[in-house]
N, C-alpha and C positions, 0 to 999 in steps of 0.2 A: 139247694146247693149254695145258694148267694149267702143264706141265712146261717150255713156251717160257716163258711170262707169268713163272714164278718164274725162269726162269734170266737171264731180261732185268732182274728187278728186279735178280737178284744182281748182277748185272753192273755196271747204275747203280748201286749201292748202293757198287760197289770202285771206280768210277772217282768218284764226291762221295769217298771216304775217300784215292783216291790225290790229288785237287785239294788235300784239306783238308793234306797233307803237304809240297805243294807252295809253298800260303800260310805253314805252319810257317817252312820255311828260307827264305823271302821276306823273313817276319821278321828271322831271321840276317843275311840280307844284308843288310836295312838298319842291323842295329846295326853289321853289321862294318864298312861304311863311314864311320857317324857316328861310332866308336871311332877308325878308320884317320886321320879325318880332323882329332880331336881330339887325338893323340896327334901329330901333326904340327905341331898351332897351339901346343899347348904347348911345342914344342922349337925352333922359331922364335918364338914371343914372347920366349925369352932373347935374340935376336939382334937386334931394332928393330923397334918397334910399326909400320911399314909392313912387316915381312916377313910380318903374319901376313892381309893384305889381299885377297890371292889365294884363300886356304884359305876366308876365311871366305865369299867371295862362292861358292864352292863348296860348302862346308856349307849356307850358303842355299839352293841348289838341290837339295842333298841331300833338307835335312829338308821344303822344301815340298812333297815326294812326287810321282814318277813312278808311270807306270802299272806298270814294272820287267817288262815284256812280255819283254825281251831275257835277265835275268836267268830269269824262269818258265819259259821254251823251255829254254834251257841244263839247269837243274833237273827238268825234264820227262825228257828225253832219255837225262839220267845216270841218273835213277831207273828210266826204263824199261829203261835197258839193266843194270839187277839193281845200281846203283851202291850204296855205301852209303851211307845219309842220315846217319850219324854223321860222317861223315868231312869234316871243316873245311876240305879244301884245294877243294873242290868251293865250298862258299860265298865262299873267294876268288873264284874262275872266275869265279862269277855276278855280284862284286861287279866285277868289272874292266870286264862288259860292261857295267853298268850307266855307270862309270865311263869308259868308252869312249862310250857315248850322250850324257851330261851335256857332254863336250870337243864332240862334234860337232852340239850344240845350241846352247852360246856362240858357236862357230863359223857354228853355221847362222843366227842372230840377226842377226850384222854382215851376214855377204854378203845376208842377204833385208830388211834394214834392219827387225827387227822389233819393234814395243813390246814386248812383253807375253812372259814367260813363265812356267808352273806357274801362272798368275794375279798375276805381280809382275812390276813393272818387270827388260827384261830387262838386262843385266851393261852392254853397253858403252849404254845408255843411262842404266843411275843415275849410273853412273860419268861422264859427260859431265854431268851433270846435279851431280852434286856440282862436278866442275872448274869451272864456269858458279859457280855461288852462291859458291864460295869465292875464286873473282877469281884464280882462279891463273894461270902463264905458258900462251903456245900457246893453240892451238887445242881446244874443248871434244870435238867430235865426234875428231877425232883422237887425244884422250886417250883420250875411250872405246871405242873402236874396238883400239887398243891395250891396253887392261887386258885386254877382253874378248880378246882374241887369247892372251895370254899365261895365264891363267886355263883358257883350253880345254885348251892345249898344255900347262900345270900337270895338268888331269885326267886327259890323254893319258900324261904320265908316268907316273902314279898308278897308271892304269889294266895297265900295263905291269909294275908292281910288284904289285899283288895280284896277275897272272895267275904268276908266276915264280912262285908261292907255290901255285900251282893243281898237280893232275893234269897230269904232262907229257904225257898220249896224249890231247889237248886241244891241244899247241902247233900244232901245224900247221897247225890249222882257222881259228887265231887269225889267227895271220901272214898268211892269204889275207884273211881278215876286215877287218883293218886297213886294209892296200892297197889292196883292194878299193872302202872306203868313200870314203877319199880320191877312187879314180879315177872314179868314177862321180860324187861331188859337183865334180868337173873339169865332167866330161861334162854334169851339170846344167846347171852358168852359161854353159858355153858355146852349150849349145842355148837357153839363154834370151836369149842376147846374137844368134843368128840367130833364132830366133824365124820359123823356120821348119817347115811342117807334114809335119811326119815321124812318125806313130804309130809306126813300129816303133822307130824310134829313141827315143823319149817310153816304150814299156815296157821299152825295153833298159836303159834308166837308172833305171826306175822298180823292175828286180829288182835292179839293182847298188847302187845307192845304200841302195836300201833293204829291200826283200823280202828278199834273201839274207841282209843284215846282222842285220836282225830279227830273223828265224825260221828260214830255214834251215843258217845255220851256227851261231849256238848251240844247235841241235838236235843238230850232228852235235859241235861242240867236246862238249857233255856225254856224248854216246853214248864218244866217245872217250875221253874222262877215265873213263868205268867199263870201258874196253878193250874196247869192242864197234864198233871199224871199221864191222864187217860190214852192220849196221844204217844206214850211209852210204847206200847206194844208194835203199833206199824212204826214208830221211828226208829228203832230196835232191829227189826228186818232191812229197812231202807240201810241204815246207817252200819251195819256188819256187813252187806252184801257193798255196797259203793267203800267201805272202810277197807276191806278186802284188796278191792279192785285199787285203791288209791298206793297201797302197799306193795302191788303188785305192779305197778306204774314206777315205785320206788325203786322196782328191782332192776326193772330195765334201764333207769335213768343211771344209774353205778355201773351198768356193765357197759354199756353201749350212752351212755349221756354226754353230751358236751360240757367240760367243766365250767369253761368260761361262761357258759350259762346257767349250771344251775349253781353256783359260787362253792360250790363244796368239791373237794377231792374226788378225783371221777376212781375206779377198780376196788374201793374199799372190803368191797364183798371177797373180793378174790383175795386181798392179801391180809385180811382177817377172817380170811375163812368159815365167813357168815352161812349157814347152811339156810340158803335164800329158796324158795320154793323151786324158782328160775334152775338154780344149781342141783338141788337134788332131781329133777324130773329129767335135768342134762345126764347126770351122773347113771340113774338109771338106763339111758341109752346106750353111754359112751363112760365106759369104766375108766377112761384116760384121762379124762378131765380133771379127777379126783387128785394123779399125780402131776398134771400140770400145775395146781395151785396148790401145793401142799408140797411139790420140789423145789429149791430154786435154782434161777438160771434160766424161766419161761418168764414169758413176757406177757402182760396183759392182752396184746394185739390177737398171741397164738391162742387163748385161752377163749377170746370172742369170736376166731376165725371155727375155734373147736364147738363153739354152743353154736354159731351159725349152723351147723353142720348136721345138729343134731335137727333141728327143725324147734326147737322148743320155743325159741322167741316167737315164734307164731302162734302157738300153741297156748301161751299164755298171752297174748293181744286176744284172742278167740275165748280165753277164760275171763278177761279182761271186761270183754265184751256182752258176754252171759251176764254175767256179774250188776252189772250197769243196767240192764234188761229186768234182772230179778229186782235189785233197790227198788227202782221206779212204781218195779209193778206193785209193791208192798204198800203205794200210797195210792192207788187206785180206790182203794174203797175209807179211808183213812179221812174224819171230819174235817178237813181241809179247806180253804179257800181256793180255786183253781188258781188264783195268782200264783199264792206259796206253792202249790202241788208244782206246778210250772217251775219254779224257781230255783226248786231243791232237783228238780231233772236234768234242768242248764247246769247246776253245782256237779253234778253228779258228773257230766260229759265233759266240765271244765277239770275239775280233779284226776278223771279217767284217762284224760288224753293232754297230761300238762307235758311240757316239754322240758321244765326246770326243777 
């Protein structure tokens, strides 16, 4: 017994010192973006003080801090699969995904028409918000809607440039990744524009769009960049079942999240009519729900007092919960170091159960 108790403390003890490594180059990648991005405004500001307007609305977002979940997977992955932490093209990687994230958050802002992002006015709102005070030609909302558009696609480039810079046995994972994010943010609007009750359709979208992007493939882009393919198959399982579940964390945080906490606009599902797994499993219960967010003149309050009602937010904390049970178990038998097995379970319960 004494011999279990000491070998499980060792164990946590490697997997707190493999996290604490993983914060390290977190670090790195934020300077290496705030450098990437500064080194950039310097070299357009010789060109005309509106060429450096794009950068800087991107540094903003930069420095008001993400959670950099996409980045930590990535760095997970590599390190698990024996990668070297010295090695700086791996902190490109991380920074491009992050940089990938940031493009498809301006982007996600317009289409979900959102105030608020990191906790600050989001891009194509200050931005229409400046055009409005300063009396300029056109239309406010169209200007900013515009910045914001071209600002993503600014990051999208970006994010394309630090990856060239990365581990190439990483590229392939990338290029599915990219594609991928697009076609599933397709597949969103358009299921929100029918706004009909399709759960499986509502988690088809919900691992494309988002699970796989998250966690699954920069789990396996970093396994690949330290030239451990092989490690594909269990990170693949781990990283679609905890991708799921992180998804599924998302849903609740919109309907029921504190905004001041998690810096983005809290109801958005409800008044873009996001066909969320959360809403269609409600809908099946409770056919009224459908016309509370789809009339208006109901209030977000009545709309959470109605899914309360239905039981489903438990329902999906319970799926939640499976979920997070199956990842884990997928690296059970997976050539692993126990440190990393350990590391990527903590990730897994730290994502499953985030509050922001």
């Amino acid at each position: 017994m004494t011999t279990a108790v000491t070998r499980r403390a060792a164990t946590d003890q490697d997997a707190a010192h493999a996290r604490r490594t993983v914060e390290d180059l977190l670090g790195r990648v934020q300077h290496r973006m705030s450098d990437f991005l500064a080194a950039e405004r310097d070299r357009y500001a010789a060109v005309h003080e509106h060429a450096v307007v794009a950068i800087d609305a991107l540094s903003d977002l930069v420095r008001a801090g993400g959670k950099l979940i996409r980045p930590a997977f990535c760095l997970t992955g590599y390190l698990a699969a024996g990668g070297d932490p010295d090695d700086a093209a791996v902190i490109d990687a991380a920074a491009a995904l992050e940089l990938l994230h940031v493009s498809a958050l301006v982007h996600d802002d317009v289409l979900d028409d959102s105030h608020t992002r990191r906790g600050k006015p989001a891009v194509h709102l200050l931005h229409a918000t400046l055009h409005r005070t300063r009396g300029w030609q056109g239309e406010s909302r169209r200007f900013g809607e515009g910045v914001a558009l071209l600002v993503g696609d600014l990051a999208l480039v970006y994010s394309d440039e630090l990856m060239s810079n990365g581990p190439s046995g990483g590229f392939a994972e990338w290029h599915r990744l990219r594609s991928e994010v697009m076609i599933g943010q397709y597949m969103d609007v358009a299921a929100a524009a029918e706004f009909s009750i399709d759960p499986d359709l509502s988690r088809l979208i919900a691992l494309i769009k988002s699970g796989r992007y998250t966690i699954h493939r920069p789990l396996v882009v970093g396994a690949g960049a330290a030239g451990r393919p092989d490690l594909a198959p269990a990170l693949t399982q781990y990283g679609e079942a905890v991708g799921e579940a992180f998804q599924l964390r998302d849903d609740l945080l919109d309907a029921f999240g504190d905004a001041a906490r998690t810096g983005k606009t809290a109801g958005l599902d409800f008044s873009q009519h996001k066909m969320t797994l959360l809403l269609g499993w409600a809908m099946q219960r409770d056919a009224r729900i459908r016309d509370l967010i789809t009339e208006p003149g109901h209030t977000p309050e009545e709309i959470r007092g109605r899914l309360l009602d239905t039981g489903v937010p438990e329902d999906v904390e319970r799926h939640i919960a499976t979920l997070v049970d199956q990842g884990c178990a997928a690296l059970a038998d997976a050539p692993l170091d126990p440190a990393w097995r350990g590391e990527l379970t903590n990730m897994a319960l730290r994502v499953a159960y985030r509050d922001k």
